[in-house]
C-alpha positions in Angstrom: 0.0 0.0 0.0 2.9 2.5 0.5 4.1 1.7 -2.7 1.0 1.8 -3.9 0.1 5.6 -2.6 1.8 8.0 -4.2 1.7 7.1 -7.8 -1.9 6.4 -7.5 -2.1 9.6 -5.6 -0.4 11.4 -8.6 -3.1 9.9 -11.4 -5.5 11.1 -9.1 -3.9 14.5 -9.2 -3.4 15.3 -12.8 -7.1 13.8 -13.0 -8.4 16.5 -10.4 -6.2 19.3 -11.7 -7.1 18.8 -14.9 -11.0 18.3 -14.3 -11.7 20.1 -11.4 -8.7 22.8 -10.9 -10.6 25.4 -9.0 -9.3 24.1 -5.3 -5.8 23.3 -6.8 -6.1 27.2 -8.1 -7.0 28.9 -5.1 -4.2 26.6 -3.3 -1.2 27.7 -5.4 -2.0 31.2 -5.1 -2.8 31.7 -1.6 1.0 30.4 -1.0 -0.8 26.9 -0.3 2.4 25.4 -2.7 5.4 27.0 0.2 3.6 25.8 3.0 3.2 22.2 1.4 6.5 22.5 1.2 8.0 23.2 4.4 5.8 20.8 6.0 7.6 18.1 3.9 10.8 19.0 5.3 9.6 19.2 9.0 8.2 15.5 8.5 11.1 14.8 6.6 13.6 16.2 9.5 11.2 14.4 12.2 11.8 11.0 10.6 15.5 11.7 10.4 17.3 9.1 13.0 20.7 9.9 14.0 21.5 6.3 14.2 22.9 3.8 11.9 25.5 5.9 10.7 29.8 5.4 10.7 31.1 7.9 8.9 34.2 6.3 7.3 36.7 7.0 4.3 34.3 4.3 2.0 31.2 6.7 2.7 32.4 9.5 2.2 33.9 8.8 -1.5 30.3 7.7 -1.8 28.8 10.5 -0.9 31.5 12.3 -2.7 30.3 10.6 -6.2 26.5 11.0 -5.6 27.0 14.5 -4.4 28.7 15.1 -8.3 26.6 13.0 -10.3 22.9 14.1 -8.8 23.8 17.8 -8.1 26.4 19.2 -11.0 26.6 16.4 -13.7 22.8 15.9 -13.8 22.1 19.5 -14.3 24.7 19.9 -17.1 22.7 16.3 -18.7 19.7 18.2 -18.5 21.1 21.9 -20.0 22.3 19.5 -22.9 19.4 17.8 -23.8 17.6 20.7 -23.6 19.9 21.9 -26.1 20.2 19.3 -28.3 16.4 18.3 -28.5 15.8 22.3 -29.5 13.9 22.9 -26.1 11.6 26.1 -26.1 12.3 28.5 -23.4 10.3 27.4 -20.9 10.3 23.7 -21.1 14.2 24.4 -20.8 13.3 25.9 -17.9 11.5 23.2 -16.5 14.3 20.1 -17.0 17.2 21.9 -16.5 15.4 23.3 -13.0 14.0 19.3 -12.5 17.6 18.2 -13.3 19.1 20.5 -10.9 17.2 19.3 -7.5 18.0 16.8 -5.3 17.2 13.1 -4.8 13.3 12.4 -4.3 12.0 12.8 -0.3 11.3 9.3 -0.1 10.5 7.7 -3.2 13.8 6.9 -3.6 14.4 5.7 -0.4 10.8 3.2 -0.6 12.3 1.9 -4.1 16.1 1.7 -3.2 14.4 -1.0 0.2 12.1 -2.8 -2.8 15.2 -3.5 -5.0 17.1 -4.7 -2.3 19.5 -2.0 -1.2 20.6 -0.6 1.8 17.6 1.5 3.0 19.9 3.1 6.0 22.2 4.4 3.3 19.5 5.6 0.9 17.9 7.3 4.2 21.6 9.0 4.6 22.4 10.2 0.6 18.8 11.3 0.2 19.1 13.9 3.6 22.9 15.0 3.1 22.4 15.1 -0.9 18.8 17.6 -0.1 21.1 19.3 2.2 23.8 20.0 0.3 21.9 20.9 -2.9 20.2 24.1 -1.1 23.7 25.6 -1.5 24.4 23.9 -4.7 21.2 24.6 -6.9 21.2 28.4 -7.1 24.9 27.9 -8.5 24.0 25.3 -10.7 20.9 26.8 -12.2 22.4 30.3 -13.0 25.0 28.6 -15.0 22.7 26.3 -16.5 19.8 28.6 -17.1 22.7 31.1 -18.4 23.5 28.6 -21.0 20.5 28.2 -22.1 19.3 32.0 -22.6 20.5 33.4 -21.7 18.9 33.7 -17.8 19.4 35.4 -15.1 18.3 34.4 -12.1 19.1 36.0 -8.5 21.4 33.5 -6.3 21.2 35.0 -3.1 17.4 35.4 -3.0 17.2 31.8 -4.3 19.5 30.5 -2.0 17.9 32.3 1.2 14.4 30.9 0.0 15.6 27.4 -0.1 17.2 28.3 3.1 13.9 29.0 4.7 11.7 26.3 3.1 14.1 23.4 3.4 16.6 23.8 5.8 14.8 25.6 8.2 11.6 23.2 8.1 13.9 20.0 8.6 16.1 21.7 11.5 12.8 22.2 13.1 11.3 18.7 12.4 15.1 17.6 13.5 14.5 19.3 17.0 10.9 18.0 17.7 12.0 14.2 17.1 15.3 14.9 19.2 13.3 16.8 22.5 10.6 13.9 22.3 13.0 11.8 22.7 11.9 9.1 20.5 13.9 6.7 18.8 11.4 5.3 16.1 8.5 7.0 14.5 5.5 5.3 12.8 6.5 4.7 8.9 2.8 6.0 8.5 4.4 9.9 8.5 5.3 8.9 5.3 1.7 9.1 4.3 1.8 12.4 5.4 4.5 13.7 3.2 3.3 11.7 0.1 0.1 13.7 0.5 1.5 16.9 0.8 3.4 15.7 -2.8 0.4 14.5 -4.2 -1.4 18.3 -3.0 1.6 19.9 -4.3 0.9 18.6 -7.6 -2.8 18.9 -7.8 -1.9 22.6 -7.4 0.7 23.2 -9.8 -1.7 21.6 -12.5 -4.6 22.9 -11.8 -2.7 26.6 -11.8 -0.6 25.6 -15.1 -3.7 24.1 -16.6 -3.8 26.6 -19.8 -0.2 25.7 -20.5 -0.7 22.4 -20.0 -3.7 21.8 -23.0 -1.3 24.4 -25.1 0.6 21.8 -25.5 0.9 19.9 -28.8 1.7 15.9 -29.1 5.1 17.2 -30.3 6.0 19.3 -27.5 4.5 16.0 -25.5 7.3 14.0 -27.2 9.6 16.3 -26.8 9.4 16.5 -23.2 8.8 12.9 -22.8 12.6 12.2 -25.0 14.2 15.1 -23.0 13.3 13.3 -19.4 14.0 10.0 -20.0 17.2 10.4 -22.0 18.3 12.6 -18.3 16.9 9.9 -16.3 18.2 7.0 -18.0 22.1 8.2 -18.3 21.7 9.3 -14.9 20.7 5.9 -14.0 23.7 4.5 -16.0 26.5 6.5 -14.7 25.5 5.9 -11.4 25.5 2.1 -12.2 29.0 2.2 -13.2 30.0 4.6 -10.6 29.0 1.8 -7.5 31.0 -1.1 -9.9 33.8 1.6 -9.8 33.5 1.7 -6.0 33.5 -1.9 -5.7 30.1 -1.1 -3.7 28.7 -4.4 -2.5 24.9 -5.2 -4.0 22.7 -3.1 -1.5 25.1 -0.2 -1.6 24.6 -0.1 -5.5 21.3 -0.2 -5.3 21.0 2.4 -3.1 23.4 4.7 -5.0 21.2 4.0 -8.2 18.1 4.6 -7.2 18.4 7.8 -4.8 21.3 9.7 -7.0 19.0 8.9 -10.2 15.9 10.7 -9.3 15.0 14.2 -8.5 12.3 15.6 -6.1 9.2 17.1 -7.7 8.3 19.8 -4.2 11.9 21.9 -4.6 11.6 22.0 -7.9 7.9 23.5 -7.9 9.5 25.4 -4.8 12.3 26.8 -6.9 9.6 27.6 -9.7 7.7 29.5 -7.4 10.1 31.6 -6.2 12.0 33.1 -9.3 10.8 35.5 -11.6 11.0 34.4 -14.9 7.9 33.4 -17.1 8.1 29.4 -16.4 4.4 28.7 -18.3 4.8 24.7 -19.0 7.8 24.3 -17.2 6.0 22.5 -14.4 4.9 20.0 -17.0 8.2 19.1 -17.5 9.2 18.8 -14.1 6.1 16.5 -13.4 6.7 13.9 -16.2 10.5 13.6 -15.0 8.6 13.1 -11.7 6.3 10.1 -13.4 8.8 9.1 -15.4 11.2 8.1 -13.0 8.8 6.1 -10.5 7.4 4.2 -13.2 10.7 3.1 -14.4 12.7 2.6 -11.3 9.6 1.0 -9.9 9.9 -1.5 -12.6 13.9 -1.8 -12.1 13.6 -2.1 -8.7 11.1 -5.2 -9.0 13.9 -6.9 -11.8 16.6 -7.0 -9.5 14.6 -8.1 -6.5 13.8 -11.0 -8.5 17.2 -11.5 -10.1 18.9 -11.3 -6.4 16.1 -13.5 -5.1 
């Protein structure tokens, strides 16, 4: 069933945002999208543990490599394709800005435990990776979006924004798990935080709605080439970067799945909070986002079987 909820959540979204967008509308411009979003990272700092941790020479190469692929190779993959594939403006926007986030909250984490892999390590790259990538992503985008212009976006104010509705949430959610004093929480907060996703998206649909049926079946394609071309090479480099490691199975596994895939609220986060006329963007961002559980999801059941 947690498997199960958020991508039948997220038909149920696009459904509803598409159909009945009125809600969704009122939501995304009555800041409903920011506070989704900072009450993902609180739950997301409260079901942070502290334990199961040893940091080593071995982790930290392998946070070393994720850290490059997910957060400055993947951006460049995504400025590329965008080139290469002739992207308009603002679906440039949108997978360079998708390319450019961190790991997934906990989708990554969910399909990383199907497959196999070490959850406790997916748990660790997925919170130091979204992390890291607050002060990463406002560099990363203004060289990327620069490219691609050119763009100009504002770093500080992007990087203080992220500042306040990432870090600040998960510090927060962090010190409420740490002054009650318990060490387990029930996996069932992850329901909340799937819902706040699935919200998150209802809204950014139902408020991108016109630029969503402006959309051709070429511009469709287009997006739907630009995404999984990303997605897959991300998937391969990271492949070869744990047989580089000489990672055993579950450390792989963990590496593939949570340095592969990028999280749908920061991006919306990061397209709410920079002025620059992002249209269809969102569309882009949310088939990377469907993209990527679909397939994984798929990978992941393979090579449960195949180690099985």
């Amino acid at each position: 069933m947690r498997q199960l909820f958020l991508p039948l959540g997220l038909i149920l979204a696009v459904l509803c945002g598409l159909l009945m967008p009125s809600a969704g509308t009122f939501l995304a411009e009555n800041s409903g999208l920011k506070i989704l979003v900072f009450i993902i990272f609180v739950v997301s700092g409260f079901q942070t543990g502290s334990k199961g941790f040893s940091l080593d020479r071995r982790l930290l190469a392998l946070f070393l490599t994720a850290a490059i692929i997910s957060l400055i190779i993947a951006p460049v993959l995504g400025l590329l394709f965008a080139k290469l594939l002739h992207f308009p403006p603002a679906l440039a926007i949108g997978l360079i800005i998708i390319s450019a986030v961190p790991p997934t909250l906990s989708s990554g984490i969910v399909i990383a435990e199907v497959s196999g892999g070490n959850a406790v390590l997916a748990l660790f790259l997925t919170v130091s990776l979204n992390l890291l990538g607050i002060f990463t992503m406002p560099f990363m985008l203004d060289l990327c979006l620069k490219a691609a212009g050119p763009i100009d976006i504002d770093q500080t104010a992007l990087l203080l924004k992220m500042l306040f509705f990432v870090l600040l949430p998960f510090v927060i959610g962090k010190l409420i798990r740490t002054l009650s004093g318990k060490s387990k929480v029930s996996p069932n907060w992850s329901y909340v935080n799937s819902s706040c996703i699935i919200l998150v998206v209802y809204a950014s649909l139902a408020s991108s709605r016109n630029a969503f049926s402006g959309l051709g079946v070429a511009e469709f394609a287009l997006i739907g080439a630009g995404v999984s071309l990303v997605h897959i090479l991300l998937l391969v480099i990271n492949h070869q970067a744990g047989k580089l490691l000489r990672l055993p199975a579950p450390d792989r596994k963990a590496l593939l799945f949570v340095a592969s895939q990028k999280t749908l609220p920061i991006s919306v986060a990061v397209l709410a909070n920079i002025q620059l006329p992002t249209g269809s963007a969102i569309i882009v961002c949310l088939m990377f986002h469907f993209f990527q559980l679909v397939l994984d999801s798929f990978l992941a059941s393979y090579l449960h079987k195949k180690t099985a």
